[in-house]
Gaussian input, Z-matrix of N, CA and C with variables (Angstrom, degrees):
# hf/3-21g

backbone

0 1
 N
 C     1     B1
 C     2     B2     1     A1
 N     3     B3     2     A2     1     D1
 C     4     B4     3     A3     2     D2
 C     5     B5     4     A4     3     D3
 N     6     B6     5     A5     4     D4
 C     7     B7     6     A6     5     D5
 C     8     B8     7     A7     6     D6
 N     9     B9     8     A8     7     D7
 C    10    B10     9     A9     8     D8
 C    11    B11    10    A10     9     D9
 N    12    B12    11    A11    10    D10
 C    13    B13    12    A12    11    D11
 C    14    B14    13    A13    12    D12
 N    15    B15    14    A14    13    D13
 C    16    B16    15    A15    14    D14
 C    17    B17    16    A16    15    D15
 N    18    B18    17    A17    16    D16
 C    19    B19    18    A18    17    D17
 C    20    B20    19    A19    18    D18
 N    21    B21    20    A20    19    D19
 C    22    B22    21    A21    20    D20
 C    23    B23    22    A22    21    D21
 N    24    B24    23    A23    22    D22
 C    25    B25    24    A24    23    D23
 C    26    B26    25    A25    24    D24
 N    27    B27    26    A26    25    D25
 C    28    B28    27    A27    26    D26
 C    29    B29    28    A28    27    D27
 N    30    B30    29    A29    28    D28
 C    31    B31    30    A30    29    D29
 C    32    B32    31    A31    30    D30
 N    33    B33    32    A32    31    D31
 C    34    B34    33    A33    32    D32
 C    35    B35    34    A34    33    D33
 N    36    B36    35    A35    34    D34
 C    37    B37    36    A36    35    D35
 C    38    B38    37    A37    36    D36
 N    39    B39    38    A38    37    D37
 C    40    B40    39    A39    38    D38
 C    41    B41    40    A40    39    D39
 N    42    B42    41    A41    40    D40
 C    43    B43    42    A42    41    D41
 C    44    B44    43    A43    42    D42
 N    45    B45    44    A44    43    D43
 C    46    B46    45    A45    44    D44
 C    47    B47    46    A46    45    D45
 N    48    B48    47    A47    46    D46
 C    49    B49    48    A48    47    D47
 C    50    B50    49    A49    48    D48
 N    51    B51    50    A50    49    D49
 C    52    B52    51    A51    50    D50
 C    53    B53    52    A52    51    D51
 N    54    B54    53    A53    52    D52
 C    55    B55    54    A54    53    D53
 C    56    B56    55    A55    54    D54
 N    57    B57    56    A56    55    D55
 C    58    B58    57    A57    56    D56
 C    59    B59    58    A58    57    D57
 N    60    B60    59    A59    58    D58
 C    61    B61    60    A60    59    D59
 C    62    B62    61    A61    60    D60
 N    63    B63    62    A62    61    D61
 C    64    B64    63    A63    62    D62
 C    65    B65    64    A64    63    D63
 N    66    B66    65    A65    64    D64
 C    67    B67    66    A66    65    D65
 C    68    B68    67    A67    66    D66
 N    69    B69    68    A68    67    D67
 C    70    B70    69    A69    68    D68
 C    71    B71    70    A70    69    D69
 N    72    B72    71    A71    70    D70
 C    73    B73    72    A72    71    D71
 C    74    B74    73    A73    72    D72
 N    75    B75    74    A74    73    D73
 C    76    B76    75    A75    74    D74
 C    77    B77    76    A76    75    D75
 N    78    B78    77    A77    76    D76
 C    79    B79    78    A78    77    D77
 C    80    B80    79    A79    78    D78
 N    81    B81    80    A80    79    D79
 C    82    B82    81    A81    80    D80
 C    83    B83    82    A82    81    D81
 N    84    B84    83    A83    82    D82
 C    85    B85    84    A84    83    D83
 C    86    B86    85    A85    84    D84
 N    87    B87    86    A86    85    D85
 C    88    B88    87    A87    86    D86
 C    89    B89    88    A88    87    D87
 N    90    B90    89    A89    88    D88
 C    91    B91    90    A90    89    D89
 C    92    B92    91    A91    90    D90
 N    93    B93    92    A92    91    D91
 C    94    B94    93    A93    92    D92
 C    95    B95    94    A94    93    D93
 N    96    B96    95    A95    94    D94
 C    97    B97    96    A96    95    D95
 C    98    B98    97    A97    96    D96
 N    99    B99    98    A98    97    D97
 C   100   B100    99    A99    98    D98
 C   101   B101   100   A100    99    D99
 N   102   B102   101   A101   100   D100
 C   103   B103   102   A102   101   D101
 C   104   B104   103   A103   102   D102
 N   105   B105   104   A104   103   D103
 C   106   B106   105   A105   104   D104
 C   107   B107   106   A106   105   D105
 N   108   B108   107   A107   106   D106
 C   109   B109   108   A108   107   D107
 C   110   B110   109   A109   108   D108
 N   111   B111   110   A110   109   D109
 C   112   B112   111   A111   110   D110
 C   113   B113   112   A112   111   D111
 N   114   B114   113   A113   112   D112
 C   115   B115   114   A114   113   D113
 C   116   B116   115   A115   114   D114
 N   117   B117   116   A116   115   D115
 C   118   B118   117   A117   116   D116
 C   119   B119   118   A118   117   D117
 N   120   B120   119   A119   118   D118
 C   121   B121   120   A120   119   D119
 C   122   B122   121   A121   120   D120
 N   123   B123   122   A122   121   D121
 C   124   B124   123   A123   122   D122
 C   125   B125   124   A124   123   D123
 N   126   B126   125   A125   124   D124
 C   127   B127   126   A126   125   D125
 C   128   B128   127   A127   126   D126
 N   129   B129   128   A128   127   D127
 C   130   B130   129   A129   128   D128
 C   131   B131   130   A130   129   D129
 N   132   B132   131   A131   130   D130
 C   133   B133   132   A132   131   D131
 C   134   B134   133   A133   132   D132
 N   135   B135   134   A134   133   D133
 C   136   B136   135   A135   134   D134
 C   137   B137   136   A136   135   D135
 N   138   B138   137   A137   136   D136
 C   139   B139   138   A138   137   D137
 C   140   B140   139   A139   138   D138
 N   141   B141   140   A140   139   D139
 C   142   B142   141   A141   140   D140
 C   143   B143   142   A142   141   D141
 N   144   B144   143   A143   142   D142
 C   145   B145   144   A144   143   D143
 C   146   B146   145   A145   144   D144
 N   147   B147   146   A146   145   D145
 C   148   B148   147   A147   146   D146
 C   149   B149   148   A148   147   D147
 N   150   B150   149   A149   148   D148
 C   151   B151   150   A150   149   D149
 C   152   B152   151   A151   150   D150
 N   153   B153   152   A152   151   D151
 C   154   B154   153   A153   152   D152
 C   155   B155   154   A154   153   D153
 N   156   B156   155   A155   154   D154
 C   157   B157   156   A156   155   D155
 C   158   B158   157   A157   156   D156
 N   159   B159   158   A158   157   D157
 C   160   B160   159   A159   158   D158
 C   161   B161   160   A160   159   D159
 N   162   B162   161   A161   160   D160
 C   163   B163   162   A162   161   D161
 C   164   B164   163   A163   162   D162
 N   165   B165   164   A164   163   D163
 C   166   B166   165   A165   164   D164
 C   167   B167   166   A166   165   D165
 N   168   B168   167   A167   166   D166
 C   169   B169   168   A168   167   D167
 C   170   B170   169   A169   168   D168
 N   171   B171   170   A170   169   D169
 C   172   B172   171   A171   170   D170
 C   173   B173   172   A172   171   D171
 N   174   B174   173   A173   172   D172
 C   175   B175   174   A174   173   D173
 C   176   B176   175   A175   174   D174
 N   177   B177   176   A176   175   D175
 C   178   B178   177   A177   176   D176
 C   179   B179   178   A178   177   D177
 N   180   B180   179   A179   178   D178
 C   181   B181   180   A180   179   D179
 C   182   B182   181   A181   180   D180
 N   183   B183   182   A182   181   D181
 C   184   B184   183   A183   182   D182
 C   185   B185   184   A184   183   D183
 N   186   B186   185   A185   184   D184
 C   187   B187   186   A186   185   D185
 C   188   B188   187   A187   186   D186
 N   189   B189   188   A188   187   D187
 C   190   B190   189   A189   188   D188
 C   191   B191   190   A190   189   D189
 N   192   B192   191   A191   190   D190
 C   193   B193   192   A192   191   D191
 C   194   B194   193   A193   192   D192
 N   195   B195   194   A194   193   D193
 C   196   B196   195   A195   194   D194
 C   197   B197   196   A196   195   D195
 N   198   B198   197   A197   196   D196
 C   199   B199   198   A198   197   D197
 C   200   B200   199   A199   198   D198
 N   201   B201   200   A200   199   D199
 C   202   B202   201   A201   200   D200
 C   203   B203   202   A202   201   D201
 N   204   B204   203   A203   202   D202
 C   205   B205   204   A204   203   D203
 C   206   B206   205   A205   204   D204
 N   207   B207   206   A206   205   D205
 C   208   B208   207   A207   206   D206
 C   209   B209   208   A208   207   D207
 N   210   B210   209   A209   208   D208
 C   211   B211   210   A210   209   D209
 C   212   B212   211   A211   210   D210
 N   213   B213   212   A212   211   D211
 C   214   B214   213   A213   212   D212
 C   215   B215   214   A214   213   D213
 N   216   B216   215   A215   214   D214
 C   217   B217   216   A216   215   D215
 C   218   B218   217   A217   216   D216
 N   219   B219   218   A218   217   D217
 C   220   B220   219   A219   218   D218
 C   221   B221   220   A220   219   D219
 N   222   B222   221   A221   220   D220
 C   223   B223   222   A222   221   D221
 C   224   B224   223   A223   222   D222
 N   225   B225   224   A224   223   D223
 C   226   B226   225   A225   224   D224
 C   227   B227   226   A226   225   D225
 N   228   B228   227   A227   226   D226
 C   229   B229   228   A228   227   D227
 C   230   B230   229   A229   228   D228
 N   231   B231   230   A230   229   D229
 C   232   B232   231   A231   230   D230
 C   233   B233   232   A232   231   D231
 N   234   B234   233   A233   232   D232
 C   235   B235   234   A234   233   D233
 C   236   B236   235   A235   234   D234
 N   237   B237   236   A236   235   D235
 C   238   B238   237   A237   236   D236
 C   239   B239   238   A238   237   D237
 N   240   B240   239   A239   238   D238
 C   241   B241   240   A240   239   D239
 C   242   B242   241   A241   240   D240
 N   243   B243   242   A242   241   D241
 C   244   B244   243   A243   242   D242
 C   245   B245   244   A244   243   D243
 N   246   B246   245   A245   244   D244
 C   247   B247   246   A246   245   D245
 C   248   B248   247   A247   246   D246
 N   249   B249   248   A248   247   D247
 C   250   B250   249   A249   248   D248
 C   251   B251   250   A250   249   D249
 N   252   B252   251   A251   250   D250
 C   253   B253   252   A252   251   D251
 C   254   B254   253   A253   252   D252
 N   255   B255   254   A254   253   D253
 C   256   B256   255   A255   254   D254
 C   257   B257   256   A256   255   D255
 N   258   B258   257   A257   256   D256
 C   259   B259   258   A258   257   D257
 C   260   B260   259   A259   258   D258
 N   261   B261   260   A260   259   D259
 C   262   B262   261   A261   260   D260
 C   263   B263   262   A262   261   D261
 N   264   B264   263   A263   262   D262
 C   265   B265   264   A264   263   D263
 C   266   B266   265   A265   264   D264
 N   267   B267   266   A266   265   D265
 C   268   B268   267   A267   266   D266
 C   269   B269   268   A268   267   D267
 N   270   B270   269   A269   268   D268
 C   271   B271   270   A270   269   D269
 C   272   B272   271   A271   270   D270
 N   273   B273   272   A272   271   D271
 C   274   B274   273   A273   272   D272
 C   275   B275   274   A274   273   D273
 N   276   B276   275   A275   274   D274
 C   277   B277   276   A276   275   D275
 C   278   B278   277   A277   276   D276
 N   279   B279   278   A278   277   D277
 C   280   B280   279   A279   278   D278
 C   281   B281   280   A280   279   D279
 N   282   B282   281   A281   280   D280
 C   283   B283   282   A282   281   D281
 C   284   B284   283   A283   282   D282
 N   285   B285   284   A284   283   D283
 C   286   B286   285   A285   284   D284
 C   287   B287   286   A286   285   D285
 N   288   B288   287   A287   286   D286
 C   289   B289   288   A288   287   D287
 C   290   B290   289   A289   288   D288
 N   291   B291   290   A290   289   D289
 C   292   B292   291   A291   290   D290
 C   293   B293   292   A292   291   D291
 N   294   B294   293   A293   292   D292
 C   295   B295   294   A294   293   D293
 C   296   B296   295   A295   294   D294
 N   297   B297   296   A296   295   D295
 C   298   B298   297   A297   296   D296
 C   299   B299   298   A298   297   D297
 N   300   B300   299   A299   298   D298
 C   301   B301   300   A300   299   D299
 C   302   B302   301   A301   300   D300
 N   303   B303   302   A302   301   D301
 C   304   B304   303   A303   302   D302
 C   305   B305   304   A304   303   D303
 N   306   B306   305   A305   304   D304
 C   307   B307   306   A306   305   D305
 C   308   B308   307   A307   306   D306
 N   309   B309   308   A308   307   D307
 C   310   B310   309   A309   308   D308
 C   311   B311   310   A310   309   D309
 N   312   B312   311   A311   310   D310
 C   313   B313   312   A312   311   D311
 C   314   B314   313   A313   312   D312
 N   315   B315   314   A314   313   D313
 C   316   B316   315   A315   314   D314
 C   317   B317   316   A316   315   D315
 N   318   B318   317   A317   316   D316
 C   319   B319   318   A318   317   D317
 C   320   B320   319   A319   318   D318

   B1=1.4511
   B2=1.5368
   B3=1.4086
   B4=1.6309
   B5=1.5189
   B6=1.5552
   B7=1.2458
   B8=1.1631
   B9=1.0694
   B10=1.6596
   B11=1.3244
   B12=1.2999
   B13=1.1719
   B14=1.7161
   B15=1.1633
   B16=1.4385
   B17=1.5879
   B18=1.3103
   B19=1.4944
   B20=1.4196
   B21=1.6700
   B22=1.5388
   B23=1.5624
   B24=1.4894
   B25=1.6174
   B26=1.3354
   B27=1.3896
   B28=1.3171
   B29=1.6885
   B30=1.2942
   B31=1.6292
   B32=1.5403
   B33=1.4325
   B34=1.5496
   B35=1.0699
   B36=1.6668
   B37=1.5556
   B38=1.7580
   B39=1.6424
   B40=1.3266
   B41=1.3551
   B42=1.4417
   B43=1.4446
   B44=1.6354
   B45=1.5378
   B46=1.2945
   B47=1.5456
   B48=1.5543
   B49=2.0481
   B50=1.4189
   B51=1.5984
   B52=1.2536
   B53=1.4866
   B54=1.1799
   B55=1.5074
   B56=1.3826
   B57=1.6198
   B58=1.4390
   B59=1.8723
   B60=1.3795
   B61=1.6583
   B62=1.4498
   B63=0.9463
   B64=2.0044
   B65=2.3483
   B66=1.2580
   B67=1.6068
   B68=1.4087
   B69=1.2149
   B70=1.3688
   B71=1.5990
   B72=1.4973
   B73=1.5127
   B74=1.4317
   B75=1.4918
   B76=1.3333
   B77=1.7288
   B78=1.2820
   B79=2.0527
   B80=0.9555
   B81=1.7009
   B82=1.9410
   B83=1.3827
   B84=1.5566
   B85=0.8650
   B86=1.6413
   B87=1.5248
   B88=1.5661
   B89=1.0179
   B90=1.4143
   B91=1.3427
   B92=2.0139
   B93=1.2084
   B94=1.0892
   B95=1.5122
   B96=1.2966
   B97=1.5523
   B98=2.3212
   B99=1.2417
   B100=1.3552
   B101=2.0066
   B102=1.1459
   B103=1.6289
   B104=1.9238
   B105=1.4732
   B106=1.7718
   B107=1.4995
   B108=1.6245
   B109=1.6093
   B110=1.4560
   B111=1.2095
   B112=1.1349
   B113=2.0042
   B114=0.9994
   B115=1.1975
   B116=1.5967
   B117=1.1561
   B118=1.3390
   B119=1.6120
   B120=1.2655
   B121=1.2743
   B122=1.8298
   B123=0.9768
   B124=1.2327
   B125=1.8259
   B126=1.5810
   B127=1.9168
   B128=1.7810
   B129=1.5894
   B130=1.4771
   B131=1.2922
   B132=1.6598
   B133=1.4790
   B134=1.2818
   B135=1.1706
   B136=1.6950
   B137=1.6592
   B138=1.7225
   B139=1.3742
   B140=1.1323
   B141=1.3028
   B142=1.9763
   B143=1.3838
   B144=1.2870
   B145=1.9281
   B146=1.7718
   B147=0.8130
   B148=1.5859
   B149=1.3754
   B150=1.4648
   B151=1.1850
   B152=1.8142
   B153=1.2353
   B154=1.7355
   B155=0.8900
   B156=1.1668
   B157=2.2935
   B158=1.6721
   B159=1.5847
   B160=1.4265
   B161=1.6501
   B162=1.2532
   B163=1.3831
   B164=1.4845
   B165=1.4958
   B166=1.0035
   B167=1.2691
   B168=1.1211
   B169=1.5668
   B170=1.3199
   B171=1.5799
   B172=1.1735
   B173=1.6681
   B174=1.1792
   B175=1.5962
   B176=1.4395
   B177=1.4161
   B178=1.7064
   B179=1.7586
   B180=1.2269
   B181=1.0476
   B182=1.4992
   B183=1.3030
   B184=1.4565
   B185=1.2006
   B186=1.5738
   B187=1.5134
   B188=1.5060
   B189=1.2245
   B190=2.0098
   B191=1.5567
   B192=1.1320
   B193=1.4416
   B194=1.4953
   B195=1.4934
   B196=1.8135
   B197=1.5596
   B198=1.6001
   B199=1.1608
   B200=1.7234
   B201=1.0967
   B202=1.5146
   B203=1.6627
   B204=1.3097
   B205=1.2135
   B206=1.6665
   B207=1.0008
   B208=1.8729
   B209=2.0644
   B210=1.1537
   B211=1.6945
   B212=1.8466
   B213=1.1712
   B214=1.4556
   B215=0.7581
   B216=1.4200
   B217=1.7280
   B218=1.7307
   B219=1.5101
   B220=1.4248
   B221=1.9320
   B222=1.2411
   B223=1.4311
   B224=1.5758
   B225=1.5164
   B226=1.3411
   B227=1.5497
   B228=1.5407
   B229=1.2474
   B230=1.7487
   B231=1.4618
   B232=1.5445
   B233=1.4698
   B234=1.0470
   B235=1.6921
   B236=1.7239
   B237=1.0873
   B238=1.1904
   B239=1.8497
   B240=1.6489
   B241=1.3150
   B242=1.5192
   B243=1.9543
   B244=1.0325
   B245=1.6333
   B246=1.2361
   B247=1.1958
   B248=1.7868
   B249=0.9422
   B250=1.7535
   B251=1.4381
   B252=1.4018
   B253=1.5631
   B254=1.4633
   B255=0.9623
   B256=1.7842
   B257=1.6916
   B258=1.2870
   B259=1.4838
   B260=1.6773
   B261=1.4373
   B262=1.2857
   B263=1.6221
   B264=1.2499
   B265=2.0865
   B266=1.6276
   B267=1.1955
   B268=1.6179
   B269=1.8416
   B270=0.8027
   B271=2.2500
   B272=1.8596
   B273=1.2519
   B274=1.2509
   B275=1.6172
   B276=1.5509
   B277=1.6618
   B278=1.3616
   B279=1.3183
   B280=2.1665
   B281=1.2477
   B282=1.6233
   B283=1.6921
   B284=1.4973
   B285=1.3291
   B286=2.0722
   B287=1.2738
   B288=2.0155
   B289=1.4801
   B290=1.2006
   B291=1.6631
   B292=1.2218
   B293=2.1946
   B294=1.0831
   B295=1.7533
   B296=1.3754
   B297=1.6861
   B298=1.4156
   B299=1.8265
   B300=0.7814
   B301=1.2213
   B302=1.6914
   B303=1.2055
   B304=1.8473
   B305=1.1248
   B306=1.9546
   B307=1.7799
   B308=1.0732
   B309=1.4126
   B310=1.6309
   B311=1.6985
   B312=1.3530
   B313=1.5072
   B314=1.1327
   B315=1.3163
   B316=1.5516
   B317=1.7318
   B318=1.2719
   B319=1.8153
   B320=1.6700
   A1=111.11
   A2=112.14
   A3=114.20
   A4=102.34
   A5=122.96
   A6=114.19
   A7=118.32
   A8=129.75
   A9=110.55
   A10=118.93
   A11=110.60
   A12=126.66
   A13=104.84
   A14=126.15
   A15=120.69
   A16=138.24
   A17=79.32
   A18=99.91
   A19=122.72
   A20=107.94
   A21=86.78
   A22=92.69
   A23=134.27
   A24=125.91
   A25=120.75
   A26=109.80
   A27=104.02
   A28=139.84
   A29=82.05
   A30=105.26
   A31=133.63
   A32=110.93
   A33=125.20
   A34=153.45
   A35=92.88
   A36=124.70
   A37=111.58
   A38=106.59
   A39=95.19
   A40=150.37
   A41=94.86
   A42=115.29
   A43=104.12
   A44=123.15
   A45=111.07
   A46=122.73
   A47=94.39
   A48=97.10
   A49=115.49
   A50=124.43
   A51=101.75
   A52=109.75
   A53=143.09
   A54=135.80
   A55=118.74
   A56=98.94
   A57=108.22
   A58=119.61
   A59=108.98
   A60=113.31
   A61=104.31
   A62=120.25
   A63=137.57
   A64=88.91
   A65=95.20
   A66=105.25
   A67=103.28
   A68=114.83
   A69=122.38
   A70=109.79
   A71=103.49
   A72=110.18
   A73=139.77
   A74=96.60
   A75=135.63
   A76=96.65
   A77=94.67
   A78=110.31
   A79=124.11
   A80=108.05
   A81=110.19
   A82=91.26
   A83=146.37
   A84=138.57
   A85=134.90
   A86=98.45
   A87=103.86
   A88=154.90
   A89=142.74
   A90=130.03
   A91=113.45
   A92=113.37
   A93=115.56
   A94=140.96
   A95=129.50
   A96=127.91
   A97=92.43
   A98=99.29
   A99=124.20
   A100=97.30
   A101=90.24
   A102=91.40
   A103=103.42
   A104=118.97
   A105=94.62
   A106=96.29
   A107=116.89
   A108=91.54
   A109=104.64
   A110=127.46
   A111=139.71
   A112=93.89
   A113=124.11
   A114=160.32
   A115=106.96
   A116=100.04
   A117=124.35
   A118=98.62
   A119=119.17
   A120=104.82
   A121=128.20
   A122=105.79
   A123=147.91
   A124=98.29
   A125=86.62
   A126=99.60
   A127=110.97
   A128=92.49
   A129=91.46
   A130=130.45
   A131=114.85
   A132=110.98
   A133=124.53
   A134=111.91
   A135=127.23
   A136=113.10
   A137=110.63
   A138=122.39
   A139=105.42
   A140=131.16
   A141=136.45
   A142=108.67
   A143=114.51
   A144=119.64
   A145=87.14
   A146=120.54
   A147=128.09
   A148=99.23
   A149=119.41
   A150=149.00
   A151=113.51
   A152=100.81
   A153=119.82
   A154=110.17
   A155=91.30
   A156=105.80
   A157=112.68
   A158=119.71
   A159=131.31
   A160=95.41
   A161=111.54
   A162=88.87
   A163=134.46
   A164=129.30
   A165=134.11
   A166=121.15
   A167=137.09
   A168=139.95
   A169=110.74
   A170=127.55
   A171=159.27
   A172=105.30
   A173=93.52
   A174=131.59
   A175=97.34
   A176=142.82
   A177=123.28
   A178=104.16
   A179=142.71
   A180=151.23
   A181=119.15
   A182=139.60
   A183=136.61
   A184=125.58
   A185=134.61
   A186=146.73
   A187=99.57
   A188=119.70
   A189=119.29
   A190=90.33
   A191=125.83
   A192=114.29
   A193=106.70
   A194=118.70
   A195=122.03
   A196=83.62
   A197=112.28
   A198=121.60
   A199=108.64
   A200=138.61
   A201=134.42
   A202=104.75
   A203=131.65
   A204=115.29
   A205=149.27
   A206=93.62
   A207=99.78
   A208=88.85
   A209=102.79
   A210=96.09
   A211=79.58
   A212=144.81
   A213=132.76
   A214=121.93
   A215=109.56
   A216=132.36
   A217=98.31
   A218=114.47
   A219=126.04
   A220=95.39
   A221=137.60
   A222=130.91
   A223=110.51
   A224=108.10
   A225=110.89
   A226=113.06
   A227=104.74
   A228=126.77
   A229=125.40
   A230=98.64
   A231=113.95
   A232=96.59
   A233=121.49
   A234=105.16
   A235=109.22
   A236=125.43
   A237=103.40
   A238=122.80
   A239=95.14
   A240=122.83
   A241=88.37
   A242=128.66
   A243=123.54
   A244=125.77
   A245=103.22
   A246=134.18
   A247=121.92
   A248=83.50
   A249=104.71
   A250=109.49
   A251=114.81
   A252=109.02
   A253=111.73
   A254=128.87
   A255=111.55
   A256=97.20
   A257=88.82
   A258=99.02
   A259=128.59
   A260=105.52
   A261=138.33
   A262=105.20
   A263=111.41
   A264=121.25
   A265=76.07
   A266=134.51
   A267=130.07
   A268=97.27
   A269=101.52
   A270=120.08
   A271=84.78
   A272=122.63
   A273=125.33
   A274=123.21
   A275=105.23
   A276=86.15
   A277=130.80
   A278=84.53
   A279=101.19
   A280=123.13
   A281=96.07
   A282=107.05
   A283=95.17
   A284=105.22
   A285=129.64
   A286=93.29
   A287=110.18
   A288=116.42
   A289=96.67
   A290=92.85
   A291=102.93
   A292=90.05
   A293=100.04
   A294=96.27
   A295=122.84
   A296=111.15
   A297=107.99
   A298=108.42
   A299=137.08
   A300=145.01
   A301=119.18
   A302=109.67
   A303=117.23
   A304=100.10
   A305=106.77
   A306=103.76
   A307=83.98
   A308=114.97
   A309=132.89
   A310=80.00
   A311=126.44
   A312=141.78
   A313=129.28
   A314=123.15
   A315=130.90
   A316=87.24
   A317=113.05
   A318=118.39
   A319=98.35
   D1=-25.91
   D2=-175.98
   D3=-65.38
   D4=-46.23
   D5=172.93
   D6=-61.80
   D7=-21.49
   D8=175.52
   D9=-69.46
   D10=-38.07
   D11=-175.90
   D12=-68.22
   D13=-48.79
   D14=137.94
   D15=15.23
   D16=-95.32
   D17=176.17
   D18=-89.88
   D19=6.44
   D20=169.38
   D21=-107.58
   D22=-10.46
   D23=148.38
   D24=-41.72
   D25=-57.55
   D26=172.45
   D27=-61.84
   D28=-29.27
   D29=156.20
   D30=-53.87
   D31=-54.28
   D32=132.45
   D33=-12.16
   D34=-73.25
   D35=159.26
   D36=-45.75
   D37=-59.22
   D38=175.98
   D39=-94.86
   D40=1.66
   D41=173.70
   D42=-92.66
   D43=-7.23
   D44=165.77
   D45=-97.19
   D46=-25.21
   D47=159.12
   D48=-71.94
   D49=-18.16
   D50=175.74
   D51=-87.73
   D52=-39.23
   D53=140.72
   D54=1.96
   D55=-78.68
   D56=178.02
   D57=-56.61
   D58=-27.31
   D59=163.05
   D60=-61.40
   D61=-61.49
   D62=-152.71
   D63=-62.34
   D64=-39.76
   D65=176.64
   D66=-55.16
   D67=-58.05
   D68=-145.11
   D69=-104.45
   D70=1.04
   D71=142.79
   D72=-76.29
   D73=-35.69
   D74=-166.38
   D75=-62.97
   D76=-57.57
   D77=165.02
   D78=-37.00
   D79=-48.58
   D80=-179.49
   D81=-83.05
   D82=-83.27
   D83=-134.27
   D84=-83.48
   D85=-20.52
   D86=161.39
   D87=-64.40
   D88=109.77
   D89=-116.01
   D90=-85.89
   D91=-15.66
   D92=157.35
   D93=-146.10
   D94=-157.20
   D95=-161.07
   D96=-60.98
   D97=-63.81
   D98=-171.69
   D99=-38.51
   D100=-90.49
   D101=-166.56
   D102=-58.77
   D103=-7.52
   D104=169.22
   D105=-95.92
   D106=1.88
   D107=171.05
   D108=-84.26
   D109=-12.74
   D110=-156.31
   D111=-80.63
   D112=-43.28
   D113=165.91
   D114=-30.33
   D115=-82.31
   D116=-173.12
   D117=-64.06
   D118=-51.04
   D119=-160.75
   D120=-93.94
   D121=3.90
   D122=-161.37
   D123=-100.28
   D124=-115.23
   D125=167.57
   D126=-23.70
   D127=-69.03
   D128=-170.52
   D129=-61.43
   D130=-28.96
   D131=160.37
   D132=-46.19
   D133=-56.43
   D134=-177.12
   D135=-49.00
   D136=-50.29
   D137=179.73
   D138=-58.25
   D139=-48.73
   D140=-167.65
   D141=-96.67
   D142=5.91
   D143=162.74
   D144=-95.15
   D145=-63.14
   D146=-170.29
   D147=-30.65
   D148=-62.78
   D149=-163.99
   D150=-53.81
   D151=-61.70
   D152=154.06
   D153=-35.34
   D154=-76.03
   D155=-175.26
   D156=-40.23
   D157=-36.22
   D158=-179.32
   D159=-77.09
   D160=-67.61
   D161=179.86
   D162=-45.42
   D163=-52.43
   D164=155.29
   D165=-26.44
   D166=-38.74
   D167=-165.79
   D168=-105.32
   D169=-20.89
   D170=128.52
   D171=-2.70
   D172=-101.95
   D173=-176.05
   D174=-46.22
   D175=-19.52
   D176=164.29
   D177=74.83
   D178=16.98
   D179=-114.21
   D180=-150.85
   D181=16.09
   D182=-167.60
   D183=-11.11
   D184=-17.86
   D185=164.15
   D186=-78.38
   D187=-49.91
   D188=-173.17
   D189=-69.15
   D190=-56.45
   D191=-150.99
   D192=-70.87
   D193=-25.98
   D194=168.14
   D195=-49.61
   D196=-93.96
   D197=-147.45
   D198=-41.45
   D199=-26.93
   D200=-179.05
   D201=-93.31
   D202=-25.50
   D203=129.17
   D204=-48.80
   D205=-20.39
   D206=-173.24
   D207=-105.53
   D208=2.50
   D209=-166.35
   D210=-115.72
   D211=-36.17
   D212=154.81
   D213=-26.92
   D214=-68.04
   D215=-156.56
   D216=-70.09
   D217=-58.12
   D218=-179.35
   D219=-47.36
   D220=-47.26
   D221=-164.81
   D222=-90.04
   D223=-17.24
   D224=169.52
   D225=-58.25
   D226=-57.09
   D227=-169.76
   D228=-57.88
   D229=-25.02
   D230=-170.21
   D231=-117.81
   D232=-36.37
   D233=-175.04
   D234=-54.23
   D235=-48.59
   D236=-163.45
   D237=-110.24
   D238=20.40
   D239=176.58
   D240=-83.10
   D241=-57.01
   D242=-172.13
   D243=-53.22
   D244=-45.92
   D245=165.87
   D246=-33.52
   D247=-43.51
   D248=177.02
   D249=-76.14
   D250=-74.93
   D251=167.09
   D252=-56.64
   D253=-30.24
   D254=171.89
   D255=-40.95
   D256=-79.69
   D257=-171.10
   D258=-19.59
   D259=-59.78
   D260=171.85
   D261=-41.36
   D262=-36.69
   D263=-153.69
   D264=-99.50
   D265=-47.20
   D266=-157.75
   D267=-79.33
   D268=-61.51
   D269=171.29
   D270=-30.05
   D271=-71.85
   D272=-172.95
   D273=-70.85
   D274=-27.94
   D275=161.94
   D276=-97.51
   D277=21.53
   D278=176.00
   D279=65.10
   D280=48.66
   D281=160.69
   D282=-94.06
   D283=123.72
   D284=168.29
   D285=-36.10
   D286=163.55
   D287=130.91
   D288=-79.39
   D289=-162.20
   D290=-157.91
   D291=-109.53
   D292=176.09
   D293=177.44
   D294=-82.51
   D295=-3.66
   D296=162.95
   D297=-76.26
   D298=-20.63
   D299=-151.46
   D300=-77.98
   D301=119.27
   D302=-162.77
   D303=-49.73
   D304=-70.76
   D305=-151.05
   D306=-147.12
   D307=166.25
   D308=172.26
   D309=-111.69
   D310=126.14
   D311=127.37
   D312=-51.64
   D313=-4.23
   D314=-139.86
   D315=-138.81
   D316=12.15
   D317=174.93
   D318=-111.80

């Protein structure tokens, strides 16, 4: 049973660093404020819930694994609520899209 438990950490483990890579590309290469918030909050939520979730299952622990559950759910919930008003405060202090960009909704 320890191996299972194993490999579905490790499983975790790496499907939440590759998230957190795919994030932290998303940062260098996207051409503006909007789509790298889009980036960050998105990818990176998912990678650092993953991440929780490994620890929790990790640790062998029914008290850690609440708390890295209720600390998921809590980063699920706010990451991309924040994300939005970022956006919204930047849209309004007149940072551009970028010129690939279809439509502003927000006109």
């Amino acid at each position: 049973m320890d191996v299972v438990f194993a490999i579905f950490t490790a499983i975790l483990i790496l499907g939440g660093a590759a998230f957190a890579l795919v994030a932290a590309i998303g940062l260098n290469r996207f051409p503006d404020v909007y789509s790298r918030m889009h980036a960050a909050s998105k990818a990176g939520t998912v990678g650092s819930g993953l991440l929780l979730l490994a620890v929790g299952v990790h640790s062998g622990e029914l008290s850690v694994l609440a708390r890295a559950l209720a600390g998921f759910f809590f980063f699920v919930l706010t990451a991309p609520v924040s994300a939005h008003l970022l956006a919204i405060a930047a849209l309004k202090a007149g940072y551009s899209m970028s010129d690939k960009t279809v439509t502003n909704e927000m006109e």
